[in-house]
C-alpha distance (Angstrom), angle and dihedral (degrees) to the residues before:
residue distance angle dihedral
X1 . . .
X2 3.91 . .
X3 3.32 116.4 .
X4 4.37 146.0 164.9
X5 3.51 133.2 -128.3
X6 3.81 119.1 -146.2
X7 4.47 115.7 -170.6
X8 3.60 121.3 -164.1
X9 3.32 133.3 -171.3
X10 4.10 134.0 -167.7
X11 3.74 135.2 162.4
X12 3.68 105.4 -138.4
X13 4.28 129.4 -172.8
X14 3.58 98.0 -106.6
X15 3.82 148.2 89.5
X16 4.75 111.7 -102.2
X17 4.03 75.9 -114.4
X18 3.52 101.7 54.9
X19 4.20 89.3 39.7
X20 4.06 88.8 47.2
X21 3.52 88.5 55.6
X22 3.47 99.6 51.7
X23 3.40 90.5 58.2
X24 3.59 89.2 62.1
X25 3.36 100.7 44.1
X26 3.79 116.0 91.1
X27 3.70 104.7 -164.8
X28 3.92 99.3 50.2
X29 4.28 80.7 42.2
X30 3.84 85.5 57.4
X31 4.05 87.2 68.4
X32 3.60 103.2 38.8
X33 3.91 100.2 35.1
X34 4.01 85.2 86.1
X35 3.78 119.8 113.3
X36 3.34 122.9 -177.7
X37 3.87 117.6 -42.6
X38 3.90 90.9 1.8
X39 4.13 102.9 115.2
X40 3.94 97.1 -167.6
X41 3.63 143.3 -7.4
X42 3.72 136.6 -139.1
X43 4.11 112.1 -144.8
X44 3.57 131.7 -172.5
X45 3.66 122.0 -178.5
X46 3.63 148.1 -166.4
X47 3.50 97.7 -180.0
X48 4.21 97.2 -164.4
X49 3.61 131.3 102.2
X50 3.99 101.3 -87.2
X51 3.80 94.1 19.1
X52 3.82 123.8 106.4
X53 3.41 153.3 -125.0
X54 4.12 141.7 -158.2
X55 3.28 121.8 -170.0
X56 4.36 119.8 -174.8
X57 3.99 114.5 -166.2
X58 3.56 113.8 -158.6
X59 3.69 118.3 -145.3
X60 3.74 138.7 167.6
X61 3.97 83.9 -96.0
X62 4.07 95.0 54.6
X63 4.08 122.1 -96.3
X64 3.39 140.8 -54.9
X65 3.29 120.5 -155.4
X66 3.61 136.4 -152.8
X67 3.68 136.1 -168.8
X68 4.39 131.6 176.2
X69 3.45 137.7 169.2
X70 4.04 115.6 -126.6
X71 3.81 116.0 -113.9
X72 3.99 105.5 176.8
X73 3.84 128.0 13.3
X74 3.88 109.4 177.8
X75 3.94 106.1 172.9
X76 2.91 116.2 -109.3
X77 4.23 100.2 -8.8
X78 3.67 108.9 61.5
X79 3.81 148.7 -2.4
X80 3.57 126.9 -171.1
X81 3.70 135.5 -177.6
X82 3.71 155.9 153.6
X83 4.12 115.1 -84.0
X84 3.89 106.8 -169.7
X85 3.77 113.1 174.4
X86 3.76 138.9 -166.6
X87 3.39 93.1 -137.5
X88 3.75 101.0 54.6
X89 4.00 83.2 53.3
X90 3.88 89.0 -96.2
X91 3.71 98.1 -69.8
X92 4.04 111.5 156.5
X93 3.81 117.6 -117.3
X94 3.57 129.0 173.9
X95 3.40 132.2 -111.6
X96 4.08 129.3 -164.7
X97 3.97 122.0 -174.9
X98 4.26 109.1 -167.3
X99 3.85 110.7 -166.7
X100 3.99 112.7 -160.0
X101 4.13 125.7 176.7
X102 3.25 119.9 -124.7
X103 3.51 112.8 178.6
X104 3.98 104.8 -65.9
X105 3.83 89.2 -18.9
X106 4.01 133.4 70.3
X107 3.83 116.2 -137.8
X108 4.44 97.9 -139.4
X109 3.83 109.4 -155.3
X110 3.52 107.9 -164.3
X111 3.88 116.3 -168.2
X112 3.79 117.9 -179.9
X113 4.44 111.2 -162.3
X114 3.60 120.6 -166.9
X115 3.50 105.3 26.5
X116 3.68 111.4 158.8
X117 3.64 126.3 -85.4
X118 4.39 99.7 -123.9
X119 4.10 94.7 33.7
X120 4.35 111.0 99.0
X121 3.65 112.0 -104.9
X122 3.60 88.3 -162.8
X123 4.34 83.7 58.4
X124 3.58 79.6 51.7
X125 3.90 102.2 52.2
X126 3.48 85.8 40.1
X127 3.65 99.2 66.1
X128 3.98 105.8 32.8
X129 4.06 77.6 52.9
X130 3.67 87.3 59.0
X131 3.94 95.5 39.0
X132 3.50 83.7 52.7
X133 3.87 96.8 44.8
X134 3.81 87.7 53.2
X135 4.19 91.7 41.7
X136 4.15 82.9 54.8
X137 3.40 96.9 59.6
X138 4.10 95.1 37.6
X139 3.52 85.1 60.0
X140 4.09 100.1 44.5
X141 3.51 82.3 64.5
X142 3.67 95.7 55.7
């Protein structure tokens, strides 16, 4: 399997704990889950190592959804899970959130494995910037 790795990294106005638990926290996801064209989301969650999730964006074109399973939640440090989506022809990648205090803020690197060799990585930086953009300003008003 040939795959890319994408890294992000943004400073948002919040304490790791308060960013960990809006990661874990399906209705404030349903409002910042929204790259790009998608208007809303619908998020279920079984926020426990093994558990699941599916998330559908709706967009002018339709939805997408997505679904994972959770492999590591370390409050308030680091979450990783599975991201398999329909439109990378359900292939499993890997995605890994590290949370890291600094002063009143937490640093979020966001590294996504596995994504498919063919798909845009700049698509893909695109819109975990904008998740993230909208996940900053959830959490400001925390």
């Amino acid at each position: 399997m040939t795959s890319q790795t994408v890294v992000i990294h943004k400073i948002l106005p919040a304490s790791r704990e308060a960013v960990f638990d809006a990661w874990l926290d399906a209705a404030g996801m349903r409002e910042w889950m929204c790259p790009g064209a998608v208007t809303s989301s619908d998020v279920t969650l079984e926020p426990r190592v093994g558990g699941h999730f599916r998330i559908v964006m709706w967009g002018p074109e339709g939805q997408v959804v997505n679904t994972g399973e959770y492999r590591v939640l370390e409050r308030p440090a680091k979450l990783e899970f599975t991201w398999i989506s329909e439109r990378w022809g359900g292939q499993e990648t890997l995605v890994t959130v590290e949370l890291h205090q600094r002063d009143a803020k937490c640093e979020l690197v966001l590294t996504h494995r596995r994504f498919p060799i063919g798909h845009s990585t700049l698509q893909l930086e695109k819109g975990w910037g904008e998740i993230l953009g909208k996940l900053a300003g959830s959490v400001r008003a925390w």
